[in-house]
C-alpha positions as a printed Julia matrix, in Angstrom:
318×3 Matrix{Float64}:
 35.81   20.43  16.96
 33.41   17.64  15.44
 34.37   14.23  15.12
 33.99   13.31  12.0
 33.85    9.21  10.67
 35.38    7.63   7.89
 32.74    7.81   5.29
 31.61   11.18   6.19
 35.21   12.5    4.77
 33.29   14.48   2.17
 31.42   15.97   4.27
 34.16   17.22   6.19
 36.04   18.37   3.64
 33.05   20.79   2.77
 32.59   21.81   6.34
 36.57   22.76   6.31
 36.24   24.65   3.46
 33.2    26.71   4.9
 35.37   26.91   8.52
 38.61   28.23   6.68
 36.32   30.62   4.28
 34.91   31.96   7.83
 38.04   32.56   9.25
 39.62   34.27   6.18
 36.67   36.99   5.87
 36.99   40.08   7.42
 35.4    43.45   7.45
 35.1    45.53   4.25
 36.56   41.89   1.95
 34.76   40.9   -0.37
 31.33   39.11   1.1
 31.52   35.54   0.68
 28.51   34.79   2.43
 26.6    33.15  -1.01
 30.03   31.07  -1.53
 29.2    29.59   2.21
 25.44   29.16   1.48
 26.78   27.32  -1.79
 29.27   24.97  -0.01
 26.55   24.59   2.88
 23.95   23.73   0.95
 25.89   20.87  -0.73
 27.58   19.86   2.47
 23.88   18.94   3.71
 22.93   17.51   0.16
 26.19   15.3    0.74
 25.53   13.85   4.39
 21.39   13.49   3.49
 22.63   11.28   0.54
 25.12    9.26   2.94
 23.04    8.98   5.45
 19.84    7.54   3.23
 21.81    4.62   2.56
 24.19    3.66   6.2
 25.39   -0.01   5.7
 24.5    -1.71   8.95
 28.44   -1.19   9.8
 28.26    2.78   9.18
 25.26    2.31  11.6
 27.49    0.6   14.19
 29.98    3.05  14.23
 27.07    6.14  14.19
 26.0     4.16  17.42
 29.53    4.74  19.13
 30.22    8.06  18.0
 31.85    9.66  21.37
 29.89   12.4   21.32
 26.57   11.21  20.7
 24.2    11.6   23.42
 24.68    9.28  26.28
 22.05    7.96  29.34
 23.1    10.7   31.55
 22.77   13.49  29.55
 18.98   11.54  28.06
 17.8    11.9   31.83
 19.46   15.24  32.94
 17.28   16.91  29.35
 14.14   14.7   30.23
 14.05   14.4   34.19
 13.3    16.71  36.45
 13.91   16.51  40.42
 16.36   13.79  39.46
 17.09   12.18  42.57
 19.82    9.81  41.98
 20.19    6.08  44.38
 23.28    4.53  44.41
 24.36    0.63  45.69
 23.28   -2.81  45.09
 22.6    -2.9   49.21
 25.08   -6.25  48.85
 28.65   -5.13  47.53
 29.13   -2.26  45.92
 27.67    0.35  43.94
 28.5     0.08  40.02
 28.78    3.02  38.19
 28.18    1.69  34.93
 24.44    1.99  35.9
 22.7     5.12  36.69
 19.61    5.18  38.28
 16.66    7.07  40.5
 13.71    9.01  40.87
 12.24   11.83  39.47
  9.59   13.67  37.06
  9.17   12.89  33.14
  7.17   15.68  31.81
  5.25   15.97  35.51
  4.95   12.43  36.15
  7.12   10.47  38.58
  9.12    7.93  37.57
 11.89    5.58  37.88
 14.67    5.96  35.68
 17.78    3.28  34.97
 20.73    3.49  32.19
 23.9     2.46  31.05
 26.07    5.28  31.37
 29.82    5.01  28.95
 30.78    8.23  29.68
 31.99   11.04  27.16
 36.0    11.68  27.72
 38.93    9.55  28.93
 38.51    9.9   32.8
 34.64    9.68  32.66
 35.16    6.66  30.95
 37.12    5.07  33.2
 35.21    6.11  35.82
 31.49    4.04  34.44
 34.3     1.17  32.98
 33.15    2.4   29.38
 29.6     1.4   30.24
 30.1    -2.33  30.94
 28.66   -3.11  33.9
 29.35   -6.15  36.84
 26.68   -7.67  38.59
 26.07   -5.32  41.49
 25.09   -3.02  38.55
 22.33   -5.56  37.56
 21.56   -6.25  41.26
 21.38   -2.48  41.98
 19.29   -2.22  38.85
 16.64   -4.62  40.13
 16.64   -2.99  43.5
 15.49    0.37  41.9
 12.67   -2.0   39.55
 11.28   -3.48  42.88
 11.34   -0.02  44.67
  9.53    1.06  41.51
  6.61   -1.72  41.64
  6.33   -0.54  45.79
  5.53    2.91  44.86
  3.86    2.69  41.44
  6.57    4.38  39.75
  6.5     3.77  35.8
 10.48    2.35  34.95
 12.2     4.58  32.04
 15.42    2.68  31.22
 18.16    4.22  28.52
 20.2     1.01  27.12
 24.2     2.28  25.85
 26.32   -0.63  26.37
 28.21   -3.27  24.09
 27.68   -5.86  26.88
 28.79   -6.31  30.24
 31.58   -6.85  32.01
 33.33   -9.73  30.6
 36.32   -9.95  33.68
 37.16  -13.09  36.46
 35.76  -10.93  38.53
 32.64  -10.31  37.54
 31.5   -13.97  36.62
 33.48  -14.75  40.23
 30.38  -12.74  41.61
 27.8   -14.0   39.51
 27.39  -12.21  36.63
 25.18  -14.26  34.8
 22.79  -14.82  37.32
 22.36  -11.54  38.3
 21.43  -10.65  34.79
 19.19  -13.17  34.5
 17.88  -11.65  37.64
 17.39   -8.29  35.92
 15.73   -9.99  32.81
 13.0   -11.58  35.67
 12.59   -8.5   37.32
 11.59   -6.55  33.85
  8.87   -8.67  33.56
  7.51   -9.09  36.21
  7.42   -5.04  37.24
  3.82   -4.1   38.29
  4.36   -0.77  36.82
  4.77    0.38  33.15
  8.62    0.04  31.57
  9.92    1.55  29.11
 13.34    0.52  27.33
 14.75    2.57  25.22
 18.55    1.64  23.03
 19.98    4.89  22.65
 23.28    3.69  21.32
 24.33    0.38  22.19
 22.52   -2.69  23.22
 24.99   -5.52  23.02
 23.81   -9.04  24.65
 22.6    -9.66  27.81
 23.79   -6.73  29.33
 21.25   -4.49  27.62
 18.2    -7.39  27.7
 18.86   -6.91  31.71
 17.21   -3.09  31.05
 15.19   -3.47  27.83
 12.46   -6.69  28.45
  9.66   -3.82  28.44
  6.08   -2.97  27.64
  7.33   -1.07  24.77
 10.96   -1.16  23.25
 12.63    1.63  21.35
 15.28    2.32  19.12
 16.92    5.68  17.87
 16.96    5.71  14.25
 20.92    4.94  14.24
 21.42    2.27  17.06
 22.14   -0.81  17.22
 21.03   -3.99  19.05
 21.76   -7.48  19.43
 23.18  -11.04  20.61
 26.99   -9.98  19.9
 29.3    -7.07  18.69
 30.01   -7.89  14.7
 33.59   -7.78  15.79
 32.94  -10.72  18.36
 30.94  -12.43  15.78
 33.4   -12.2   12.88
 36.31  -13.24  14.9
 33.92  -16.84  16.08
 32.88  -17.36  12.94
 35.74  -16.09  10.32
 38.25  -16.05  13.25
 39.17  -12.39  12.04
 37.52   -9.21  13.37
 38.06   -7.39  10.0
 34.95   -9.29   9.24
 33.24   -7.17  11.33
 31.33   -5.08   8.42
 29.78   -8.65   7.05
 28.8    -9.66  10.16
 26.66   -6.61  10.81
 25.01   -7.04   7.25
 24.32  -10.71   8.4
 23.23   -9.99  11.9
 19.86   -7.53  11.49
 21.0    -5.43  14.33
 19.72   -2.14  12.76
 16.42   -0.66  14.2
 14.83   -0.32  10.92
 15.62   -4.7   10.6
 14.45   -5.09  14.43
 10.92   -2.78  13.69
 10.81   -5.08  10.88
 11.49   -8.6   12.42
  9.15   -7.29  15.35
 11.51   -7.51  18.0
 11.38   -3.46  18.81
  8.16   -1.34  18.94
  9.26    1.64  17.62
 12.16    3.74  15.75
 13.0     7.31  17.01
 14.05    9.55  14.56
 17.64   11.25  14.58
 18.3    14.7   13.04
 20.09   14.73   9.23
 23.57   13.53  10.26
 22.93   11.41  13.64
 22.17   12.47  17.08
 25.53   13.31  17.53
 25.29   16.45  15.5
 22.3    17.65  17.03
 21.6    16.35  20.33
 18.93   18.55  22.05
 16.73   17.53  19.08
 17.38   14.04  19.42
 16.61   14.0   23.18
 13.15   15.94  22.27
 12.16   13.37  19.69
 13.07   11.12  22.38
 11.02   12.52  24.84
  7.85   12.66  22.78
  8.19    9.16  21.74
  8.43    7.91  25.23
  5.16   10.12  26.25
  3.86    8.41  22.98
  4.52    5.05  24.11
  3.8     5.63  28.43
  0.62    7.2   28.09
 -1.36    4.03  26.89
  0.36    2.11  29.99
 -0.51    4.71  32.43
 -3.46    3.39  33.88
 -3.85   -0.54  32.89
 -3.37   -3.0   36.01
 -0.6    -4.99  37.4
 -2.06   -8.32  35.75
 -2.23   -6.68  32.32
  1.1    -5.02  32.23
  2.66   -8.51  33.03
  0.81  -10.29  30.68
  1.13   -7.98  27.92
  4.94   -8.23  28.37
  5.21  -11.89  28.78
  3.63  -12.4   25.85
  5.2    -9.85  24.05
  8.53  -12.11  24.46
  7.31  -15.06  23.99
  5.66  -14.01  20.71
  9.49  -13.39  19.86
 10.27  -16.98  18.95
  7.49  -18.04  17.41
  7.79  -19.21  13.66
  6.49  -17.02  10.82
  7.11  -13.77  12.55
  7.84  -10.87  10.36
């Protein structure tokens, strides 16, 4: 059964009516097929209308939905001969990040994400998609094995930051993301970053400082959750909805500010509701953006993405 969010309630109360009217007809009743085209029709006039005008909070909570789309279901519709490598080849391996080798649309590639999960157990399992710094480390292995065989990177960003435990910052967690941001840029090969739900902090920068950045229509990206950043600023997370208006982490304000390249589009209603046609959007905008990498030199591709970055803070952009 879907999941529906708060402010789609009319919606759903359309869609329960058409459900129940399903359920009631029967062979030889009265055909109530125009009564479902009617209700259908409006239920699709309703969510078009909502979805026109998201507040950057509806966004936020589009961008968590639990069933849209996540990383590993992105590579298993996009990759073939996925070939997956595990370990950090120092500690452990973290599942949080899911990684390897294998063939986008006949070319071979390199492909990294940020794996939540989709149920209880699964989420557990990639500890909600937060990862430690053996997932960074392991991350930058499978960059640098990527530059050695000419491998283009394709990296799917769903994460609201990483791990924030003792533990994690015991074993360096901010260094080895730091070490993830270095080894972005300086990949000899052609990366590709792509926020598919999530990109909170430096946890998704670690994946995402590439050639070309993308956004789905309905994620979200940036320094902080707006619950972290109400509760510093208004010391109260029920601020959260003011803090998203104030913090431009929409794609449509990044596209605009300049700090993304490009903003996929999601079917009426989110990628949640249609997910094979977001992934195929998906896949044509990343064949969109790889193709003019394909063939440009080490040197270039570096330079191009430093200054790419460093273009970021410089005054009067946007």
């Amino acid at each position: 059964m879907r999941q529906f969010l708060e402010f789609e309630k009319p919606v759903a109360e359309l869609e329960s009516k058409i459900e129940e009217l399903r359920r009631m007809s029967s062979p030889g009743e009265i055909n109530i097929a125009d009564e479902v085209a009617r209700l259908s029709a409006k239920a699709d006039s309703q969510l078009r209308t909502l979805y026109a005008r998201l507040t950057p909070w509806q966004k936020t909570l589009v961008a968590r939905h639990a069933e849209r789309p996540k990383a590993a279901r992105v590579i298993a519709a996009l990759i073939t001969d996925f070939t997956p490598l595990a370990g950090d080849r120092a500690f452990a391996d973290d599942a949080a990040i899911i990684g390897g080798m294998g063939r986008f649309r006949g070319q071979p590639v390199m492909v990294i994400g940020t794996e939540k999960g989709t149920d209880t157990e699964s989420r557990i399992k990639y500890n909600f998609g937060m990862a430690k710094p053996e997932g960074y480390r392991k991350a930058r292995r499978l960059m640098e094995l990527a530059g050695r065989f000419n491998l283009p990177i394709l990296t799917f960003v769903d994460t609201s930051g990483a791990f924030p435990g003792i533990e994690a910052e015991a074993r360096g967690q901010a260094e080895a993301i730091a070490r993830g941001i270095e080894a972005c840029l300086s990949a000899p090969v052609p990366l590709i970053a792509t926020i598919i739900g999530e990109g909170g902090s430096g946890g998704a920068i670690a994946l995402a400082a590439g050639n070309a950045v993308l956004m789905m229509e309905h994620a979200i990206y940036s320094v902080i959750s707006p619950e972290g950043c109400a509760s510093i600023l208004w010391r109260d997370a029920a601020q959260a909805p003011v803090a998203a208006e104030a913090m431009r982490l929409t794609a449509q304000d990044l596209r605009r500010l300049g700090l993304i390249d490009e903003v996929v589009a999601e079917p009426l209603g989110g990628a949640h509701r249609d997910p094979e046609t977001a992934i195929a959007n998906l896949g044509n905008a990343l064949a969109q953006a790889l193709e003019p990498l394909k063939f440009l030199a080490p040197e270039s591709l570096r330079a191009r993405r430093r200054e790419k970055f460093l273009a970021m803070g410089r005054l009067g952009l946007g």
